[in-house]
C-alpha positions as CSV (number, residue, x, y, z in Angstrom):
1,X,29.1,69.6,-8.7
2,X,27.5,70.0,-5.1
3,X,29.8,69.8,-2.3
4,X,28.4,66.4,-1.2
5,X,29.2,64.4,-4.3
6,X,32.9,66.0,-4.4
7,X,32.9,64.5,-0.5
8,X,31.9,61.2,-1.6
9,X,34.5,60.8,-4.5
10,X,37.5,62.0,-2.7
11,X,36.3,58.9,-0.2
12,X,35.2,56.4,-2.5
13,X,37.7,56.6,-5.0
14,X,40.9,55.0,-2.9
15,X,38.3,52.2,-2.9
16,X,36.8,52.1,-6.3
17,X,38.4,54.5,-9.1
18,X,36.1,52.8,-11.5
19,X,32.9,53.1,-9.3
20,X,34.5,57.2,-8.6
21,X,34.6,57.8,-12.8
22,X,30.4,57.8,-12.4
23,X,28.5,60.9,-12.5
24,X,25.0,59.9,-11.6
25,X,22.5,62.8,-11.5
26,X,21.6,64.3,-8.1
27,X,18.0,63.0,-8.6
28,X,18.9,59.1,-9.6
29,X,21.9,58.0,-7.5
30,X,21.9,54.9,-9.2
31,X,22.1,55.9,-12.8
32,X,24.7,54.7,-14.6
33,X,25.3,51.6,-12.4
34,X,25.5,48.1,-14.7
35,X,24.3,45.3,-13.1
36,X,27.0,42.2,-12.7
37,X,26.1,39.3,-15.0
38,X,24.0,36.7,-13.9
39,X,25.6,33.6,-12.4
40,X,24.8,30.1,-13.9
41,X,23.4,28.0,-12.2
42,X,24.9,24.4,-11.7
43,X,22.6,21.3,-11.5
44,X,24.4,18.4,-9.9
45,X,24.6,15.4,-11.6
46,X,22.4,12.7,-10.5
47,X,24.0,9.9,-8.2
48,X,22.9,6.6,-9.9
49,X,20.1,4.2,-9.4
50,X,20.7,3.7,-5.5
51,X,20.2,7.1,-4.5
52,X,18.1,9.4,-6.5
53,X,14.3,8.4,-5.6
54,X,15.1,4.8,-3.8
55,X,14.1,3.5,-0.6
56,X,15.0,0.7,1.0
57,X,13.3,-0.6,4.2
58,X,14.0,-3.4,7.1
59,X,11.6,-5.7,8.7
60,X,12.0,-7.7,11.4
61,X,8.8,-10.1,13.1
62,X,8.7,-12.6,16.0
63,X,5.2,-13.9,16.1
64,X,4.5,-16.8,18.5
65,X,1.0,-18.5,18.7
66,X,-0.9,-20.9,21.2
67,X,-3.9,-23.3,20.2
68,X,-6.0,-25.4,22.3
69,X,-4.4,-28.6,23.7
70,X,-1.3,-27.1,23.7
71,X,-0.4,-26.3,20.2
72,X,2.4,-24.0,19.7
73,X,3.7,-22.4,17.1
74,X,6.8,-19.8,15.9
75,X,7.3,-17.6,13.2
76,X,10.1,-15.9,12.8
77,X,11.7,-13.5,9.6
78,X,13.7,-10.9,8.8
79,X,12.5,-8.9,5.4
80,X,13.1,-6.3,3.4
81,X,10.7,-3.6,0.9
82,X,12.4,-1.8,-1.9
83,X,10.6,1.3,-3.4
84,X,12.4,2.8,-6.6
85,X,10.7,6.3,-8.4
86,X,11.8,7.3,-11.9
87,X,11.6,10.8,-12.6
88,X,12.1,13.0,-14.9
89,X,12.5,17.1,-14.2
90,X,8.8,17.5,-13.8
91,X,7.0,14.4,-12.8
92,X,7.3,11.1,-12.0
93,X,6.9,8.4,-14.5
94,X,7.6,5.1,-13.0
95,X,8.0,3.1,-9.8
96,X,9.1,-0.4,-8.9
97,X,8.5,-2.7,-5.3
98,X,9.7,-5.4,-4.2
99,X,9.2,-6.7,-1.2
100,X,10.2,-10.1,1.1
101,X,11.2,-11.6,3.7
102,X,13.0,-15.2,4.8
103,X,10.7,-17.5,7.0
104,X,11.1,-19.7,9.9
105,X,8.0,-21.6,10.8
106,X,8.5,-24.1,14.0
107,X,4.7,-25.9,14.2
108,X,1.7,-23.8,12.6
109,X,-1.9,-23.0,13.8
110,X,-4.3,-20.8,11.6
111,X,-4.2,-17.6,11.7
112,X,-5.5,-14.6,9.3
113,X,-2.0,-13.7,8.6
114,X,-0.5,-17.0,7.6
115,X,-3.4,-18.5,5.5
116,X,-0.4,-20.0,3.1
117,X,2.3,-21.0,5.8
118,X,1.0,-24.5,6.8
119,X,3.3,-26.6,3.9
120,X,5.9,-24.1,4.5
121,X,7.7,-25.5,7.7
122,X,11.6,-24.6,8.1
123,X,13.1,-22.0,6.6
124,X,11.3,-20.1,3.4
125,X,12.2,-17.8,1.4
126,X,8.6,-15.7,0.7
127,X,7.8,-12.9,-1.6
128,X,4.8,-10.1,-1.0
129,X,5.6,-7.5,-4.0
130,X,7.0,-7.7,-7.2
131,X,5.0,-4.9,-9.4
132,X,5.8,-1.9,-11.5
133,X,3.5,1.1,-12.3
134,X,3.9,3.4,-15.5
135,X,2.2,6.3,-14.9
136,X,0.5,8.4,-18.0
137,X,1.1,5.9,-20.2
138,X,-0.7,6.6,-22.8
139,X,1.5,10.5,-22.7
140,X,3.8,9.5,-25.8
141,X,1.0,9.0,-28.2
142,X,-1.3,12.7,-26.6
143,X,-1.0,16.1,-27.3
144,X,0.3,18.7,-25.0
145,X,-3.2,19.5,-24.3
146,X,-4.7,16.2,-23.5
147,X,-1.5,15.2,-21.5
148,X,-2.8,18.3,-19.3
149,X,-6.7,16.9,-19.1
150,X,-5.9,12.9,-18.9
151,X,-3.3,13.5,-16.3
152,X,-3.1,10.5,-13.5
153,X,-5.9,8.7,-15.8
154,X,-4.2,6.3,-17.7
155,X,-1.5,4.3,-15.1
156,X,0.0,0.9,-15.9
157,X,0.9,-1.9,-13.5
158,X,2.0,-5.3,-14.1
159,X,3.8,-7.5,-11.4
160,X,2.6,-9.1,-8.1
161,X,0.1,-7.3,-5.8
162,X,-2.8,-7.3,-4.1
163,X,-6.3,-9.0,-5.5
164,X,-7.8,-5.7,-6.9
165,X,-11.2,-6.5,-5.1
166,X,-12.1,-5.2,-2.0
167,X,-10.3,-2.5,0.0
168,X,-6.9,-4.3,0.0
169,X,-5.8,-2.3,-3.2
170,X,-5.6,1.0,-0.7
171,X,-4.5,-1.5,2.6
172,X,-1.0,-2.6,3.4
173,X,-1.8,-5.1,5.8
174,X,1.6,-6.7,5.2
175,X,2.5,-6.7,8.7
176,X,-0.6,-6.7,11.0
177,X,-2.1,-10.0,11.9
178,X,-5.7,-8.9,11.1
179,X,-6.3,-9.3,7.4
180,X,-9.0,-8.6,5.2
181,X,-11.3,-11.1,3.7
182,X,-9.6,-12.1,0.1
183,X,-7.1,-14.8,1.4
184,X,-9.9,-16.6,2.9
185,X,-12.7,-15.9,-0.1
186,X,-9.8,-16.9,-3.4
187,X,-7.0,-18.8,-1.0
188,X,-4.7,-16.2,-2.1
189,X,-4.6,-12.0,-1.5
190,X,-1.8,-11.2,-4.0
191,X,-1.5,-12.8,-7.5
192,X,-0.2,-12.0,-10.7
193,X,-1.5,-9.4,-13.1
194,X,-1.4,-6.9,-15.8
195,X,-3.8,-3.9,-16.2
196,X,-4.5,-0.5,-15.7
197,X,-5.6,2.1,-13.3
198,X,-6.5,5.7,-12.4
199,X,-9.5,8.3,-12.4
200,X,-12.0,9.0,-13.6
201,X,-12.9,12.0,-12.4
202,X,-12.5,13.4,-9.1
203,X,-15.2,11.5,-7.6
204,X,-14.5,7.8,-9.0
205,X,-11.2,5.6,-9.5
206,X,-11.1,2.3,-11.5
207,X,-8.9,-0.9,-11.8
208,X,-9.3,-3.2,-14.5
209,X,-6.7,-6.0,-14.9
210,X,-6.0,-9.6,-15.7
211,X,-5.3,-12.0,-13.5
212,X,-3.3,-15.3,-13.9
213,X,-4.8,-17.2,-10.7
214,X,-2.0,-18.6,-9.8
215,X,-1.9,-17.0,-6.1
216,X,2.1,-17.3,-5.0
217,X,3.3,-19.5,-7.7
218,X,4.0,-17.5,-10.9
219,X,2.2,-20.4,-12.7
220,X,-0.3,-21.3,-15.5
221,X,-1.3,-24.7,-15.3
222,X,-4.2,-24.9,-18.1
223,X,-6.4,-22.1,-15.8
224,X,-7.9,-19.3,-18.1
225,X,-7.3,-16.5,-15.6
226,X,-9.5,-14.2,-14.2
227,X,-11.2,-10.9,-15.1
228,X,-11.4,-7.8,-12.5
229,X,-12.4,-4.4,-12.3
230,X,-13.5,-2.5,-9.3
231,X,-14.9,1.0,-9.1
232,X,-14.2,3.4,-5.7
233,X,-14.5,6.2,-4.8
234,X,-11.9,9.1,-5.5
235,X,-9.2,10.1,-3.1
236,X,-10.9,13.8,-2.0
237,X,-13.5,11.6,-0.3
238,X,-10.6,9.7,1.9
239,X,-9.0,13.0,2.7
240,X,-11.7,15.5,3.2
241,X,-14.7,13.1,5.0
242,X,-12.4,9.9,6.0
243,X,-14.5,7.6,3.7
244,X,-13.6,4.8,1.0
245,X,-15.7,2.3,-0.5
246,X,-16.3,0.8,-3.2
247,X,-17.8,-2.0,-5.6
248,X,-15.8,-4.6,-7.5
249,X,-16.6,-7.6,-10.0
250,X,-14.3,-10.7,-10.7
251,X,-14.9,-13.5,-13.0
252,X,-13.0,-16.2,-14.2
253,X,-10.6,-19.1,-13.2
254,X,-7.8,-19.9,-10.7
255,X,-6.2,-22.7,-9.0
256,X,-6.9,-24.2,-5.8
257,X,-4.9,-23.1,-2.9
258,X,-3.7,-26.1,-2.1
259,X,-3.9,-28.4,-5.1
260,X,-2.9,-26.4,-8.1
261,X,-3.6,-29.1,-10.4
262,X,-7.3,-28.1,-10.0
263,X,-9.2,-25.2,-11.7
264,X,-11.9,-23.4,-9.7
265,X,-14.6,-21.1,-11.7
266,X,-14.9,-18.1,-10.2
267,X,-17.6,-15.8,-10.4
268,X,-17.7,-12.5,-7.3
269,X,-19.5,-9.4,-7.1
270,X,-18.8,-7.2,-4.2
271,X,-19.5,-4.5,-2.1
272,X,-17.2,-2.1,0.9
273,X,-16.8,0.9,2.5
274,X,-14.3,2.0,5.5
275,X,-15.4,5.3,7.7
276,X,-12.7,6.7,10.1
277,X,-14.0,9.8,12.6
278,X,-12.8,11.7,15.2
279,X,-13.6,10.8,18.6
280,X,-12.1,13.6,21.4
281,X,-9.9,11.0,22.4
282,X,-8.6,9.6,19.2
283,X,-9.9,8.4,16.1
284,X,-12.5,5.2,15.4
285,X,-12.3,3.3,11.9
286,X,-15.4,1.2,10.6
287,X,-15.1,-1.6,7.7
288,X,-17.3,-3.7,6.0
289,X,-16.7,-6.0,3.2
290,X,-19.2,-8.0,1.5
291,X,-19.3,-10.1,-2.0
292,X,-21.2,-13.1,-2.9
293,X,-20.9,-15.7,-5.9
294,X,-19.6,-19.1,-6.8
295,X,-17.2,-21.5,-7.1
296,X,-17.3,-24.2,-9.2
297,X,-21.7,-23.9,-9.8
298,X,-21.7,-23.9,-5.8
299,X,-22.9,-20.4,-4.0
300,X,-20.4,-19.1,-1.6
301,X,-20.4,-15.4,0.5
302,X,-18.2,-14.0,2.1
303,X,-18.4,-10.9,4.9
304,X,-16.4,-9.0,7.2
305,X,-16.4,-6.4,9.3
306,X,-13.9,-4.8,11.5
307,X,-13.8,-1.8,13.9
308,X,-10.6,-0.2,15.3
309,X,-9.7,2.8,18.0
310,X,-6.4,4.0,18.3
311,X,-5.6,6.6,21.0
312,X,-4.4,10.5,20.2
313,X,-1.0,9.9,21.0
314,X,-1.1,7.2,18.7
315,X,1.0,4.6,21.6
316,X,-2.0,2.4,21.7
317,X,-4.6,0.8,20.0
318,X,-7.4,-2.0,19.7
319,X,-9.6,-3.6,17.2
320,X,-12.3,-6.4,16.4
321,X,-13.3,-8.3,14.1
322,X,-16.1,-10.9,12.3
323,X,-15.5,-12.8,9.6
324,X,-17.5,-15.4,7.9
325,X,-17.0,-17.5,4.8
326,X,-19.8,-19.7,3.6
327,X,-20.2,-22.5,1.4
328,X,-23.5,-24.1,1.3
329,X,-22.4,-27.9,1.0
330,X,-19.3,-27.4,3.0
331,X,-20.6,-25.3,5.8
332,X,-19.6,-21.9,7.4
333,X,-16.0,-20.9,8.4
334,X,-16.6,-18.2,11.5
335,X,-14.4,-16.0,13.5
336,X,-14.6,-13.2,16.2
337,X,-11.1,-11.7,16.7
338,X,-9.8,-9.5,19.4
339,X,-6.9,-7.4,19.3
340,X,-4.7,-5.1,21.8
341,X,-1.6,-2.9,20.1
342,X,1.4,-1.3,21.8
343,X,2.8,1.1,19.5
344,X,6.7,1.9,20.3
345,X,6.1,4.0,16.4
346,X,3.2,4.3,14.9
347,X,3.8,6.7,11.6
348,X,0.9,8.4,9.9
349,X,2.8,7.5,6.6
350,X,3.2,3.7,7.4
351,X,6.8,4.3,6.9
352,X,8.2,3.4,10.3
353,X,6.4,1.2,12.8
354,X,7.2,-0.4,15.7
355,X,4.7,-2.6,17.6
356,X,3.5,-5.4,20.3
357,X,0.1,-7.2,19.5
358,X,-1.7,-9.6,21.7
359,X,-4.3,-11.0,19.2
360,X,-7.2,-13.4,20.3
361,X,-9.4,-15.3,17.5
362,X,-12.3,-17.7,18.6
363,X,-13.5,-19.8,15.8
364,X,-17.3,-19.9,16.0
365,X,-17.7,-22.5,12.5
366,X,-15.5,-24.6,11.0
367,X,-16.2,-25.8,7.5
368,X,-13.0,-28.3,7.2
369,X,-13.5,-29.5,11.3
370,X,-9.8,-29.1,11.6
371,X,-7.3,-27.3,13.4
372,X,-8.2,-25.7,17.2
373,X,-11.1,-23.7,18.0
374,X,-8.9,-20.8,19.9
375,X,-5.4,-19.1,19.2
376,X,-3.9,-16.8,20.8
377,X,-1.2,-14.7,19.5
378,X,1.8,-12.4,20.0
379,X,3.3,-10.3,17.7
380,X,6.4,-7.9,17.4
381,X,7.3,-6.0,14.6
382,X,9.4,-3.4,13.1
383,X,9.3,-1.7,10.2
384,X,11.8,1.2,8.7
């Protein structure tokens, strides 16, 4: 044995006599050697329902509002959203939302974001969402294979959400005070449906459902319901060159917004597209939404458009916006709106926001002649 190895013993062997009993070769010093066994790794249980994959968030909104001739109005609440994923090791397979909020109204005036709160004075309790999605659903009955190809294809949702027309299906416009144009075109931008959704491919999603037409009230008093399905374009297109769009179809029958004894034939066909870009000192969004049909054998359109600028550091914002509603025989509902935003948060995620808005709507028509020609509005909100 070469001097050094008879060195190394005599010092390694007080420390390891099994390590010393070793006689590696002097060209592999690490023959011999038997590598430990390898450790198990412990998965820890999961926690329960309340912890793996759930969210809960609080909202709180003061919103006061002035009319011409000295209307005033209040609208206070404190809300709540719930977001619950199931999962399995791999993939996600399920989610639930809920979401609400309890209502003070003291006085009302018409505004885009309280459409339904003028027979809801004093306190009101008021869900938003009430929906679950199952995603793949059609995995159980597919081979490995086709589970692989027809992944994120075949989704089912059932519950309370929004209309699927227009771009509300990819908007949460749950807290702002400009709204898109569905409230005013059906009375109603959430209702009560089962259907599915996914893609097509990777340029085109779809939504087809049934509706109940019922608006807030899970109800069916004698309507048939109503048939949707909308078309857009795929996600890549939102990501890559900031646009969405779409074109969507409804027909059917709902109740009136404010007299549910009565059943409205509906027939829309519409058209949208949002574009946001880049400007060197923030970002600009465009949107247009346009659909035209009837209601009850009487021709009604609806259109809206709406740009916004919100500034790099993402503290400040404003927007604008026309909207006008037309019914032939009853006349034209009109309005230009003005907004100004204060953003103490402003998440890219819509996850946590935290703003001031001084909103300003002039009403340019008036089909029902009622209510005041100006409001003014102020808004705060929180959101996390």
């Amino acid at each position: 044995m070469p001097p050094i190895w008879r060195a190394f013993i005599l010092i390694a062997g007080p420390i390891s006599p099994a390590f010393a009993q070793v006689k590696p070769p002097p060209d592999d010093p690490f023959a011999g050697v038997t590598a430990a066994p390898a450790q198990a790794v412990e998965i820890p249980a999961r926690r329960g329902f309340f912890i793996d994959n759930f969210g809960f968030r609080k909202e709180i909104m003061s919103q006061f509002t002035w009319g011409e001739y000295g209307s005033a109005a209040s609208r206070q609440s404190v809300g709540f959203e719930v977001l619950k994923k199931f999962s399995t090791a791999s993939s996600t397979v399920a989610s639930f939302n809920l979401q609400g909020r309890m209502v003070r109204r003291d006085g009302f005036n018409p505004v885009s974001n309280d459409m339904e709160g003028e027979n809801r004075r004093g306190w009101f309790f008021e869900y938003h969402n009430f929906y679950a999605d199952i995603y793949n659903f059609l995995n159980p009955v597919l081979s490995p294979s086709r589970k692989g190809r027809n992944a994120g294809r075949f989704n089912l949702r059932a519950g309370r959400f929004y209309v699927p027309f227009g771009l509300n299906l990819q908007t949460d416009t749950h807290g702002t005070v400009l709204q898109l144009s569905n409230d005013r075109n059906f009375g109603f931008e959430r209702d009560w449906y089962t259907g599915i959704w996914g893609s097509l491919n990777k340029h085109v999603n779809y939504d087809i459902y049934y509706l109940l037409g019922s608006g807030y009230d899970l109800a069916f008093k004698g309507q048939r319901g109503i048939a949707a399905g909308r078309l857009s374009l795929g996600n890549r297109y939102s990501v890559n060159y900031g646009l969405e769009g779409g074109i969507s179809l409804l027909s059917g029958e709902r109740l009136a917004m404010n007299d549910h004894g009565r059943r409205i034939e509906t027939r829309r066909m519409g058209i949208d597209a949002r574009y946001r870009r880049s400007v060197p000192t923030g970002s600009v969004t465009a949107t247009a939404e346009l659909s035209a049909g009837r209601d009850s054998r009487r021709d009604v359109s609806m259109q809206l458009y709406q740009t916004e600028y919100i500034h790099a550091s993402r503290r400040w914002g404003a927007a604008t916006q026309y909207r006008q509603y037309r019914q032939p025989v009853a006349g034209t509902d009109a309005s230009i709106i003005g907004e100004v935003t204060w953003f103490l948060r402003n998440d890219v995620g819509n996850s946590n926001l935290h703003w001031i808005k001084f909103n300003l709507e002039r009403r340019l028509g008036r089909a029902n002649h009622t209510g005041p020609d100006t409001v003014a509005a102020i808004q705060y909100y929180f959101y996390q």
